[in-house]
GUMI-480480 format. One record per residue (C-alpha): residue number from 1; z, y, x. Coordinates in nm, 4 decimals. Each point is the difference from the previous one (the first is absolute). Layout:
BEGIN
NUM; Z; Y; X
...
END
This chain:
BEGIN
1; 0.2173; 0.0205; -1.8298
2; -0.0016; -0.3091; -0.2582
3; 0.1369; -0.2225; 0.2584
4; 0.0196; -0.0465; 0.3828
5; -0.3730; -0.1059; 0.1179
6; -0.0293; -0.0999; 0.3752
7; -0.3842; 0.0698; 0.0497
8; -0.1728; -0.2444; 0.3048
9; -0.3611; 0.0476; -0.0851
10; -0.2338; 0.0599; 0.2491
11; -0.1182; 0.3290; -0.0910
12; -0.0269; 0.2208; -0.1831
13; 0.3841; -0.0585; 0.1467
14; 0.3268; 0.1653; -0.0795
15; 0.1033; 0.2986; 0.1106
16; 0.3393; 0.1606; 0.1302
17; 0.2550; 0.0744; -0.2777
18; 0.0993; 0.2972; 0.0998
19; -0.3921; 0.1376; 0.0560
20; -0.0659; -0.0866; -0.3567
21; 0.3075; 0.1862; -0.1116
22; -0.1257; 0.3116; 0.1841
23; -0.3728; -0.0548; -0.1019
24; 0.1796; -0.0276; -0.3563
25; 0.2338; 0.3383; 0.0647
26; -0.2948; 0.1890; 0.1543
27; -0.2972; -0.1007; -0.2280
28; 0.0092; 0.2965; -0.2495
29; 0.1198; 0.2435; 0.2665
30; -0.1591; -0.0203; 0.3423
31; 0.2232; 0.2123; 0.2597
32; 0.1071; 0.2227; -0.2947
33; -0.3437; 0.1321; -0.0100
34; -0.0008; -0.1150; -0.4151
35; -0.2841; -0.2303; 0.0253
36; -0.0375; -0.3646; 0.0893
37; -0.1218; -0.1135; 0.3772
38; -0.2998; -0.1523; -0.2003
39; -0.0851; 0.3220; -0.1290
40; -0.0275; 0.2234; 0.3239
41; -0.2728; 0.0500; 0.1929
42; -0.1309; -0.2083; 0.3420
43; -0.0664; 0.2899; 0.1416
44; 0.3257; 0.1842; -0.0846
45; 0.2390; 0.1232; 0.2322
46; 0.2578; -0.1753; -0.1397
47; -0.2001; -0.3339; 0.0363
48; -0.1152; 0.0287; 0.3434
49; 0.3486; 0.0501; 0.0952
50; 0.1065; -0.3308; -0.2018
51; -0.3208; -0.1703; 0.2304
52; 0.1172; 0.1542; 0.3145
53; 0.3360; -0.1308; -0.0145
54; -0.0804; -0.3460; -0.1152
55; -0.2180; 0.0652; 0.3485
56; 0.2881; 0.0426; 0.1889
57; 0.2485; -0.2900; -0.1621
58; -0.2090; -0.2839; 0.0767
59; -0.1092; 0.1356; 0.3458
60; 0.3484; 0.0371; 0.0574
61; 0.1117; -0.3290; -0.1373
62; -0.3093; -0.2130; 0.1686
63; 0.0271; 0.2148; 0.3812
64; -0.3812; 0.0530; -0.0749
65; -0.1635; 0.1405; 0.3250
66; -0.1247; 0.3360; -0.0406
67; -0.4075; -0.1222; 0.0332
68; 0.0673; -0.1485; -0.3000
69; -0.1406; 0.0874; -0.3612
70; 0.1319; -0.0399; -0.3577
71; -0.1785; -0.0444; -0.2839
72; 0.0025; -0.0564; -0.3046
73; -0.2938; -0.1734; -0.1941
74; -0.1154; -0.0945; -0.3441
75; -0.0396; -0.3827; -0.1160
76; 0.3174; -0.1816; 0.1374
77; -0.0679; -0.2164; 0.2979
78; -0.2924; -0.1713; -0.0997
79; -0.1938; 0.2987; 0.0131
80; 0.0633; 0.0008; 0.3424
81; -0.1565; -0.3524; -0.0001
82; -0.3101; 0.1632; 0.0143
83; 0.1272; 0.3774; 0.1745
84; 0.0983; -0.1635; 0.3097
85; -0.3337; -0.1738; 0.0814
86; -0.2009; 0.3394; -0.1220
87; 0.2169; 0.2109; 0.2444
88; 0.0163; -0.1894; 0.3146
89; -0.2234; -0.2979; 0.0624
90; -0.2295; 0.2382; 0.1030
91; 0.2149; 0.0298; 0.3130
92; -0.2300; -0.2467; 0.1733
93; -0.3207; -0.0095; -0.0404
94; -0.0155; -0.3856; -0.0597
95; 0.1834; 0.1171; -0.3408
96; 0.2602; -0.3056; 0.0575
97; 0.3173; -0.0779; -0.1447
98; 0.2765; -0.2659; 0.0913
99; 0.2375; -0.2095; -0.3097
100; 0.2861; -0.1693; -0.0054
101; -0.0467; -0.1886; -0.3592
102; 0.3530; -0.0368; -0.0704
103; 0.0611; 0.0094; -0.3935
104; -0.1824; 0.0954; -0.2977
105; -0.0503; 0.4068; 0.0866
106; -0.1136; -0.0383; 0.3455
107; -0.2872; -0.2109; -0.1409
108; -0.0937; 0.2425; -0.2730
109; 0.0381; 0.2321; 0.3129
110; -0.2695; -0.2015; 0.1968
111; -0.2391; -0.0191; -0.3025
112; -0.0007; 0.3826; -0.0441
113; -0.0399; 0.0648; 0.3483
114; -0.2704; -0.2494; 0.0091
115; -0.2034; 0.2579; -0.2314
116; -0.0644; 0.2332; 0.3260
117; -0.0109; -0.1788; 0.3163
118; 0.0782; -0.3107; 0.1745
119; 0.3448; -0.1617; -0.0156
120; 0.1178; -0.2919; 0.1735
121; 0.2880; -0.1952; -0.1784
122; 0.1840; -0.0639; 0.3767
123; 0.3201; -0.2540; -0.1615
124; 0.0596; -0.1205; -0.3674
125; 0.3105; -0.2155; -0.1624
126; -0.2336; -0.0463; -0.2842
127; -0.0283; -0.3869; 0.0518
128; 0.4206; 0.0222; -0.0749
129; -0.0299; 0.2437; -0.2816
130; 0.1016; 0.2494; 0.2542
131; 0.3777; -0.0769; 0.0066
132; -0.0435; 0.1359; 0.3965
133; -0.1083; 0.2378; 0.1876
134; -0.2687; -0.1496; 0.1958
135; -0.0168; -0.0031; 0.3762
136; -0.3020; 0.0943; 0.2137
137; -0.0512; 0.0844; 0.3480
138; -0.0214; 0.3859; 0.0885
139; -0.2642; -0.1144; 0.3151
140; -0.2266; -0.0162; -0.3381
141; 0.0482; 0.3303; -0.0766
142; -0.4072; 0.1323; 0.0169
143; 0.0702; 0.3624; 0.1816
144; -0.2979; 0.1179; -0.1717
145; 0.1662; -0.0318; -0.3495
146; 0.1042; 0.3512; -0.1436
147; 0.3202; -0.1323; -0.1713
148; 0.2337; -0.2885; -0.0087
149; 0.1192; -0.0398; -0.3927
150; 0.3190; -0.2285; -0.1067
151; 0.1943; 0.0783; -0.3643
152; 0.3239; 0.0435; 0.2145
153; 0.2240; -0.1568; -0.3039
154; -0.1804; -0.2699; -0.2747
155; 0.1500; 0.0941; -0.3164
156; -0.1495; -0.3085; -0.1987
157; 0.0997; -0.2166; 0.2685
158; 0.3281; 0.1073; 0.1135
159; -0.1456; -0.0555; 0.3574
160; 0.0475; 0.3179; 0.3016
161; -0.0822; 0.1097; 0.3563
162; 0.3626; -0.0243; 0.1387
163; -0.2050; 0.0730; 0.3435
164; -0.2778; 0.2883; -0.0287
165; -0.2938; -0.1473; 0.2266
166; -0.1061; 0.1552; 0.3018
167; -0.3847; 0.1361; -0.0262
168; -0.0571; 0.1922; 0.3239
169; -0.2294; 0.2769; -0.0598
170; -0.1208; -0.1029; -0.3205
171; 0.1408; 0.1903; -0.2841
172; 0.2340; -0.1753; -0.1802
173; 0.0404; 0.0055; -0.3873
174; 0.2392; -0.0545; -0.2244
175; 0.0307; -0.0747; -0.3663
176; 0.3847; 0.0608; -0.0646
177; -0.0109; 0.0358; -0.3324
178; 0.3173; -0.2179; -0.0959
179; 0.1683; 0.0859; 0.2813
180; -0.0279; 0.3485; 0.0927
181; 0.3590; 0.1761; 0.0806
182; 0.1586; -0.3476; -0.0102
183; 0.0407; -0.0086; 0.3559
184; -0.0150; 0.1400; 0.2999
185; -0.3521; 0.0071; 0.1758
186; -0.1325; 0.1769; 0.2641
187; -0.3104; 0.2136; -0.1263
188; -0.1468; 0.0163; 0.3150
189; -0.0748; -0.3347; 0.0142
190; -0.2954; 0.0874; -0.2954
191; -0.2830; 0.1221; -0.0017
192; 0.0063; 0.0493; -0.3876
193; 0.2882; -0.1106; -0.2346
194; -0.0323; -0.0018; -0.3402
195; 0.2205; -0.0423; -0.3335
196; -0.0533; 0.0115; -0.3561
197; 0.2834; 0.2014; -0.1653
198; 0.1289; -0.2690; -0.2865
199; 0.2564; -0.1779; 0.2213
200; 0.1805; 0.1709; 0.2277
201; -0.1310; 0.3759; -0.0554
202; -0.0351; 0.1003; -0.3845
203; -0.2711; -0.0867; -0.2986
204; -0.3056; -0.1478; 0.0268
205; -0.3181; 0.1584; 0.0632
206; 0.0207; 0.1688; 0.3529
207; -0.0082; -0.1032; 0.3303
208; 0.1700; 0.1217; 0.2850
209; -0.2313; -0.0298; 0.3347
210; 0.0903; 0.0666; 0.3209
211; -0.1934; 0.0471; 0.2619
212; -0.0673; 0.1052; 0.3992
213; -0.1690; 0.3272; -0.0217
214; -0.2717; -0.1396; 0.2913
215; -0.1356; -0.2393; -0.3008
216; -0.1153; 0.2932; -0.2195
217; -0.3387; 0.1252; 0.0283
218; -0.1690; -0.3183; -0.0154
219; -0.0689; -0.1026; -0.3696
220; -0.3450; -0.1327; -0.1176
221; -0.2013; 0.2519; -0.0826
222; 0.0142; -0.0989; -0.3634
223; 0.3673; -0.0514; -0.0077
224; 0.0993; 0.2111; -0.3620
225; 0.1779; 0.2901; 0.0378
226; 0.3441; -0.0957; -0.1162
227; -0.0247; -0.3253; 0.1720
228; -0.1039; 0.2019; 0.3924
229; 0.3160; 0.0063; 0.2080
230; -0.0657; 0.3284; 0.1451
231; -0.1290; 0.1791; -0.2703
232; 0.3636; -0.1178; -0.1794
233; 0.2235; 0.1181; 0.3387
234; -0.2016; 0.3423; -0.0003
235; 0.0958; 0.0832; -0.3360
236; 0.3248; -0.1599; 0.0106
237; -0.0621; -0.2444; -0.2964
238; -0.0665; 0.2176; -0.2129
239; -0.4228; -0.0159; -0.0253
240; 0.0758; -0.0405; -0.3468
241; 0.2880; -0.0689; -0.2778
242; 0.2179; -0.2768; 0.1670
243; 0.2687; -0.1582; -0.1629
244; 0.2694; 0.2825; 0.0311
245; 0.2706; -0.2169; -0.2206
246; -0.0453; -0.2805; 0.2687
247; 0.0578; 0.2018; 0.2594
248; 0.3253; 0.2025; -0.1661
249; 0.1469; -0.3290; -0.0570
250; -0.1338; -0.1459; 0.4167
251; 0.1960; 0.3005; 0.0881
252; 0.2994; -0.0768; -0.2048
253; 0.0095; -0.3757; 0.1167
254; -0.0049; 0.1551; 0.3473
255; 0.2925; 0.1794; -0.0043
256; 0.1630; -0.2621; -0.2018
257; -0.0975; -0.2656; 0.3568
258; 0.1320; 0.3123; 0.1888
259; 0.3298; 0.0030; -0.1758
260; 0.0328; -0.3779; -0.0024
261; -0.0450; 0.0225; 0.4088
262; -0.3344; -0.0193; 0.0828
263; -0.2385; -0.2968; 0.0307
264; 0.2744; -0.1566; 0.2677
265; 0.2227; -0.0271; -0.2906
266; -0.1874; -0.1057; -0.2704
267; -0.1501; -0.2739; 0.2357
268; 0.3705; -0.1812; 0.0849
269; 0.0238; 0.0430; -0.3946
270; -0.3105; -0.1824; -0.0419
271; 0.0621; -0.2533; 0.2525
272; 0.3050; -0.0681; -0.1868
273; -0.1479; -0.0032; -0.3497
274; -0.2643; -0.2758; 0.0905
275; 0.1982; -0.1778; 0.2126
276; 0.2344; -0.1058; -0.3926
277; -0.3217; -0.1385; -0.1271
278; -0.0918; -0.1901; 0.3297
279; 0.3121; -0.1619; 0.0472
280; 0.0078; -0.1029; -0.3289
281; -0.3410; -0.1170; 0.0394
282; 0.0560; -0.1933; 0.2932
283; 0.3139; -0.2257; -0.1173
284; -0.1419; -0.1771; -0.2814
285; -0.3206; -0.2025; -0.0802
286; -0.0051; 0.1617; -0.3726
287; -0.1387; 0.3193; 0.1265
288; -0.3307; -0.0148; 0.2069
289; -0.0643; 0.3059; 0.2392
290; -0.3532; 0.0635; 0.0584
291; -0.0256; 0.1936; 0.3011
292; 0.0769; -0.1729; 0.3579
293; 0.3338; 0.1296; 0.1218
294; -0.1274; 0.1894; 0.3285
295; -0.2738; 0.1652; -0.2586
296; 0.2129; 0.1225; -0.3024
297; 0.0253; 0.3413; -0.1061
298; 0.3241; 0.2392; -0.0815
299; -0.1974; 0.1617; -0.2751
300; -0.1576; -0.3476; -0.2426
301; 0.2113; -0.2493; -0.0104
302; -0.2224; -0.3088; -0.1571
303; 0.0869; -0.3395; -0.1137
304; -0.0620; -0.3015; -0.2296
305; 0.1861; -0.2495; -0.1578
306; 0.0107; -0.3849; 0.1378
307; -0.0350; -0.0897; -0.4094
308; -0.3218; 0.2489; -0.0952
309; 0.1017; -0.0860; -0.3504
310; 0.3136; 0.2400; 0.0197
311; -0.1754; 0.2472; 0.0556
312; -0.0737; 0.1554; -0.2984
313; 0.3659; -0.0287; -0.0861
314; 0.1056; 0.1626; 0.2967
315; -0.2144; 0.3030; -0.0843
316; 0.1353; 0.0341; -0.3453
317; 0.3230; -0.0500; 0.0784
318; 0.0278; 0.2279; 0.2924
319; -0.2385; 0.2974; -0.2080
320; 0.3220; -0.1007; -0.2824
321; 0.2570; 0.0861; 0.2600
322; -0.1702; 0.3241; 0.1271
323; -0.2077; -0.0703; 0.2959
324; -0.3335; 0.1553; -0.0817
325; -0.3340; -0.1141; 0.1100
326; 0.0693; -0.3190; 0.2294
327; -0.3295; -0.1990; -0.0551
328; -0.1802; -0.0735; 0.3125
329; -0.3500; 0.0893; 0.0297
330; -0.2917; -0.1729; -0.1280
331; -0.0892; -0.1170; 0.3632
332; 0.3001; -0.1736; 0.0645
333; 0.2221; -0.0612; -0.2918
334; 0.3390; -0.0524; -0.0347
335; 0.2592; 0.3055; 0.0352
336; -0.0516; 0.3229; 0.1983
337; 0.3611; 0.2428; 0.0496
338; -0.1501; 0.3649; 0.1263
339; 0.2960; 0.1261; 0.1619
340; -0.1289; 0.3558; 0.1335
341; 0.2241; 0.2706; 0.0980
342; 0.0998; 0.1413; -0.3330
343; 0.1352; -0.3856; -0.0948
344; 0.3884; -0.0522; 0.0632
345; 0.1741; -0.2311; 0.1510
346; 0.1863; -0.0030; -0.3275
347; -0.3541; -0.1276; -0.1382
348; -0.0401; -0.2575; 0.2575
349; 0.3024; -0.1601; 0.0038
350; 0.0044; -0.0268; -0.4152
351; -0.3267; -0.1382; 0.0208
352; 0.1356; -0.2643; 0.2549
353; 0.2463; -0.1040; -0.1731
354; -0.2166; -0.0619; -0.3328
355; -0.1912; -0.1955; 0.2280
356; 0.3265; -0.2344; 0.0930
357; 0.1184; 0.0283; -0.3503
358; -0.3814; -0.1942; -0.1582
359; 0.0392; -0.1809; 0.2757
360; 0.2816; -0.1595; -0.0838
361; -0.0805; -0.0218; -0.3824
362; -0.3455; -0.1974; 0.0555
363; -0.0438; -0.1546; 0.3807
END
């Protein structure tokens, strides 16, 4: 490497060292079989062993209940934008939906699911530019809606659901894209969870979704083939080509969480990491956090400066000093730190103290 880079962006994010020094040692020679893992077949022995056992890691690592079903499906998570409506609000036959408008994805969320049936936006923290989750009453809950949809952790937002809501016997669903394996959750709780693969899981371009095998079977009749739950669990993802590198390298980050200690670990670790930038946040008046404290997420850390005019400066200067990719999104400005699992605390705490050191050189 040229020099040491400390990568926050949001995703496409940064993976594990050590998995890209394997992906590195392995690339020419998958499992001494003299050709790359990009080269071999879907339907290959070899590769529905590598599926199998990427199976078996995150079951293991997430306790999923047996009546549960992986899979894994094309177009990141904003396919499943429009998958999750075409597979299940046919449930009921009012062909309802419940929202929790909570940041920028759960309202491209609501849009897409607006395409196929009727969804009712339940809460919103839009009027604060969503720097909260926003409360509602579960008595509001309409038992004849087929699912209950929240984006579990707001990357652009830095906002979370430190409490998963309570939905009685409608479905929950989950969009836990920047969150997923960052700590501990009880799958059982959901109906459906799902995660694009950028952040926490490997490239871009898949999704991993997860779901209770008693919500198959009931996609819209013209749901597309590789976007039909069932159709994808019969033939274990594989209706076509997926994305076998993703998967190699899911598998790889797996073991990688397994060796670190499991989600438990990794989630003290990630309690620890944001809790630098917080603190930091919280004891001056030159740094502006944008999320409200009982809201804020391990995984984005966002922020603005009191003097918008540094800004620009800050950026430079911290891109200068090796911390990659820290400009906030277009919808709320400022800074944004994505501290997923693969970051260090080593990361964090340099970060931090780049932050104390332009503090002191311009406040």
């Amino acid at each position: 490497m040229s020099k040491k880079v400390y990568n926050f962006g949001a995703g496409p994010a940064m993976l594990p060292i050590p998995v890209m020094e394997q992906i590195q040692r392995e690339y020419l020679d998958y499992n001494n079989m003299g050709v790359s893992v990009v080269e071999i077949s879907h339907r290959s022995k070899e590769f529905d062993k590598l599926l199998g056992e990427t199976d078996e890691l995150f079951r293991e690592l997430v306790a999923l209940p047996k009546n549960y079903k992986i899979l894994y499906m094309h177009g990141g998570a904003q396919m499943q934008f429009s998958a999750v409506p075409m597979n299940i609000l046919g449930l009921k036959p009012a062909k309802k939906a419940i929202y929790i408008e909570s940041g920028n994805f759960a309202k491209v969320a609501h849009q897409e699911a607006s395409r196929y049936g009727e969804i009712e936006i339940l809460a919103s923290s839009k009027e604060t530019n969503f720097d909260r989750i926003p409360d509602f009453d579960p008595s509001d809950i309409n038992p004849e809606a087929s699912y209950f949809y929240i984006t579990s952790n707001n990357t652009v937002m830095g906002t979370r659901w430190n409490k998963i809501p309570q939905t009685g016997e409608v479905p929950l669903v989950a969009d836990a894209t920047s969150e997923i394996l960052s700590r501990k959750l009880d799958f059982s709780q959901f109906g459906l969870i799902f995660a694009g693969t950028q952040k926490n899981l490997g490239p871009s371009g898949l999704a991993m979704t997860i779901i209770r095998e008693d919500l198959l079977g009931k996609a819209m009749s013209e749901t597309p083939k590789l976007l039909n739950y069932q159709q994808c669990e019969k033939d274990h993802s594989l209706t076509n080509t997926p994305n076998t590198f993703a998967i190699y390298v899911i598998r790889l980050v797996l073991e990688w969480l397994k060796g670190k200690g499991g989600v438990e670990a990794i989630e003290k670790i990630n309690i620890q990491k944001s809790n630098i930038l917080y603190d930091l946040i919280d004891k001056t008046s030159f740094y502006l956090g944008h999320s409200q404290p009982e809201h804020r997420s391990t995984m984005n850390v966002t922020f603005n400066l009191a003097n918008g005019d540094l800004l620009e400066t800050f950026l430079k200067e911290a891109l200068a000093e090796g911390f990659y990719a820290l400009k906030g999104h277009r919808a709320v400005g400022g800074a944004r730190a994505s501290i997923y699992n693969a970051m260090p605390i080593e990361g964090v705490q340099a970060l931090a103290d780049f932050m104390k050191h332009f503090e002191q050189k311009n406040g």
